[in-house]
N, C-alpha and C positions, 0 to 999 in steps of 0.2 A: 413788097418788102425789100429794103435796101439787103445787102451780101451780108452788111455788120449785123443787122437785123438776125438774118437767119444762123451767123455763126453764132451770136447769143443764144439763139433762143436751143441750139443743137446741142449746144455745152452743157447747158441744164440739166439734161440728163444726169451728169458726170455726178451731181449732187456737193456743186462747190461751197465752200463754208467763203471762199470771196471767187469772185472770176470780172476778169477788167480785158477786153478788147476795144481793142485802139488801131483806127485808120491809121496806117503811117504812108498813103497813098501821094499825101503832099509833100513828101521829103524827098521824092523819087521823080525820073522826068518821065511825068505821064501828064493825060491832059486832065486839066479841073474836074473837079468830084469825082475822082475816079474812084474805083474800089479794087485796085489791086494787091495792094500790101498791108498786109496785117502784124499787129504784135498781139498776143494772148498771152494774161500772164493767171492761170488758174491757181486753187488752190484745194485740193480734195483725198477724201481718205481713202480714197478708190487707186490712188499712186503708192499707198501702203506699200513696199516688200518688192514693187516696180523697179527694174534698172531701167535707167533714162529714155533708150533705144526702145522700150516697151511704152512708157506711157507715154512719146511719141505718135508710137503705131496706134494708140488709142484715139487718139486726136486726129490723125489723120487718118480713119478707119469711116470716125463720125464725118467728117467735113469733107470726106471724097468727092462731093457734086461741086462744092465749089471751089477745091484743086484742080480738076480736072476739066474748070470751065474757067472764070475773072478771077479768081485768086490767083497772083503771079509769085508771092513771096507770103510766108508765112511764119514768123519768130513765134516760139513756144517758151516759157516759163512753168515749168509746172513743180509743184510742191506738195510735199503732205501738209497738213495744220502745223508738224514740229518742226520741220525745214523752213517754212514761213516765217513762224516765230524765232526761228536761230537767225533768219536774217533780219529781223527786223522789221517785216513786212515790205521790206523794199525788193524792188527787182530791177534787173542791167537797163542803163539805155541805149537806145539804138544806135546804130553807130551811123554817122552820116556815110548819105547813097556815093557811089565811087562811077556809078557807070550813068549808063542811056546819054554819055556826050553832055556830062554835067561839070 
């Protein structure tokens, strides 16, 4: 099972009304098909009443095995259903990589 595989399938628990993870491994100088850098951008009721720094720790509570192993970078997005909708359903993009000698 590829790392995006398994941060999918971990998330699900969260019980997302959308959830979208995305390799961002190619914008970074690493070698082809890697799986180091991620963007997630969730959306779920379970952030209800959350300040940011907690539903965080929530994400990174779930996805400990693969922080703590090929995950090198990990961008969060996360929203209730009415923070989604106030945006638009859109979320930030990444900002192009500045290091690894690029």
């Amino acid at each position: 099972m590829t790392v995006q595989a398994q941060i999918e399938q971990k998330l699900a628990a969260l019980a997302p009304e959308a959830v979208r993870v995305e390799n961002e491994s190619h914008m970074h100088n690493v070698p082809a098909n890697s799986e180091t850098h991620f963007k997630v951008t969730l959306v779920s009721d379970i952030f209800d009443g959350l300040m940011p720094v907690k539903r965080h720790q929530k994400i990174y509570a779930l996805l400990a095995d693969e922080l703590s192993g090929p995950v090198h970078a990990l961008a969060l997005h996360l929203y209730t259903p009415l923070e989604w909708q106030a945006r638009g359903g859109e979320r930030p993009d990444s900002p192009n990589c500045r290091g690894g000698g690029q």
